[in-house]
VMD Tcl script that draws the C-alpha trace (Angstrom):
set ca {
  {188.50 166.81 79.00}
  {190.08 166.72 82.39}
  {187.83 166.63 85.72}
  {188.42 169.70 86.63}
  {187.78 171.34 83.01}
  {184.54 169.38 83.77}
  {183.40 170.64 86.64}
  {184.38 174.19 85.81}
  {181.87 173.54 82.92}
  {179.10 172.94 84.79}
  {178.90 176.83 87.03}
  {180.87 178.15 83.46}
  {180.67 182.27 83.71}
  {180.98 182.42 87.69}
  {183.93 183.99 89.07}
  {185.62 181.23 91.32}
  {188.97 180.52 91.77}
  {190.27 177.46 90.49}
  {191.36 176.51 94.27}
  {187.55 176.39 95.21}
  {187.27 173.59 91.98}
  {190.56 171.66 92.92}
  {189.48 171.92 96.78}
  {185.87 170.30 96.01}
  {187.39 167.52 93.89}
  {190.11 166.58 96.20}
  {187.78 166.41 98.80}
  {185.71 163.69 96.76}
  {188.63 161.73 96.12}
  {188.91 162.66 92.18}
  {192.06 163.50 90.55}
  {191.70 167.10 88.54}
  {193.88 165.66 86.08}
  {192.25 162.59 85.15}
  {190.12 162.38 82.05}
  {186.55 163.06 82.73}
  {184.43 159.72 82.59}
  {181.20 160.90 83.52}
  {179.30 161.71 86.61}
  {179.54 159.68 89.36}
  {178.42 159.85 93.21}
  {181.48 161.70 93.56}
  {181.83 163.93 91.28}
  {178.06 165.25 91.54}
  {178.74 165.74 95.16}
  {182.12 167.80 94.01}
  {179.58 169.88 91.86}
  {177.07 170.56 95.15}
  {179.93 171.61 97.07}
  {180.51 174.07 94.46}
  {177.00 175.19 94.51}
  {177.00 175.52 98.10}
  {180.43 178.06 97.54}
  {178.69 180.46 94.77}
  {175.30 180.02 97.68}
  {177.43 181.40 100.13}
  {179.61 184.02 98.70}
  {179.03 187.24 98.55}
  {177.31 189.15 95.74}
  {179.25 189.87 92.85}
  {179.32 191.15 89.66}
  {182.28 190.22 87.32}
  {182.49 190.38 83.08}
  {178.36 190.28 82.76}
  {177.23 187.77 85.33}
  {175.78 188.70 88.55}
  {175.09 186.41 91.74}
  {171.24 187.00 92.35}
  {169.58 185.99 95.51}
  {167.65 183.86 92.79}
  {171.01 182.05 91.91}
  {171.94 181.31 95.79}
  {168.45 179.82 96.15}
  {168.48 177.61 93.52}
  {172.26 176.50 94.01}
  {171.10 175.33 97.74}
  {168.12 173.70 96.00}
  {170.32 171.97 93.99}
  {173.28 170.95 96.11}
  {170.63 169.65 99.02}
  {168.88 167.45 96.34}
  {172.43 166.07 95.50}
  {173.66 165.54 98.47}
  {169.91 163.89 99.65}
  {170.31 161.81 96.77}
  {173.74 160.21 98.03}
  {172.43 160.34 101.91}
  {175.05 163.02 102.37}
  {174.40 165.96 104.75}
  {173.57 169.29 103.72}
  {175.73 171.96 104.84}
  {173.34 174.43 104.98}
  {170.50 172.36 106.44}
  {170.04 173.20 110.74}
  {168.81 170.16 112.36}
  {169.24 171.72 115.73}
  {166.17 171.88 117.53}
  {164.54 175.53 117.51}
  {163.02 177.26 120.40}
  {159.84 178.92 119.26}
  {156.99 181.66 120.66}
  {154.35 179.25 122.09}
  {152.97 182.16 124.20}
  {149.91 182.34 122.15}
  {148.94 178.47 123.52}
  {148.72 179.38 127.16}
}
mol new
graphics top color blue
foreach p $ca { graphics top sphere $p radius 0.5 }
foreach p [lrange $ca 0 end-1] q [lrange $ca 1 end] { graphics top cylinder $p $q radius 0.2 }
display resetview
């Protein structure tokens, strides 16, 4: 089993183009076409940044399977506990500071 057949495993029944797989694994550094050795740092974070694509896109509904707001939560829950894991940034995590209604202090 190739990489990519591996990784396409793991979110099997979601409608993604292969591009979005071949993008997240060049992006780690791992050749599609390799054989499949087991996960690594790399390739887990190849599977977050997967997660964080079917947490993103719209809601669809292709051959039986439908994207839930369920699904997108638990993909970011996921992918952030991956990428925490390898001291990698979440995508989806704001660190900017947020202004906030303190009017109820005065």
């Amino acid at each position: 089993m190739t990489n990519l057949e591996a990784l396409k495993s793991k979110v099997a029944g979601y409608p993604l183009s292969e591009n979005t797989f071949l993008t997240a694994l060049t992006d780690r550094a791992i050749q599609p076409t390799e054989e499949y050795s087991g996960k690594n740092r790399n390739f887990e974070l190849a599977m977050a940044d997967v997660y964080i694509v079917l947490a993103t896109s719209v809601n669809v509904s292709e051959g039986g399977y439908q994207l839930s707001i369920t699904d997108k939560t638990n993909f970011v829950k996921i992918a952030g506990k991956i990428y925490g894991v390898y001291g990698e940034p979440n995508p989806l995590k704001d660190d900017e500071p947020a202004i906030s209604n303190a009017s109820n202090l005065w």
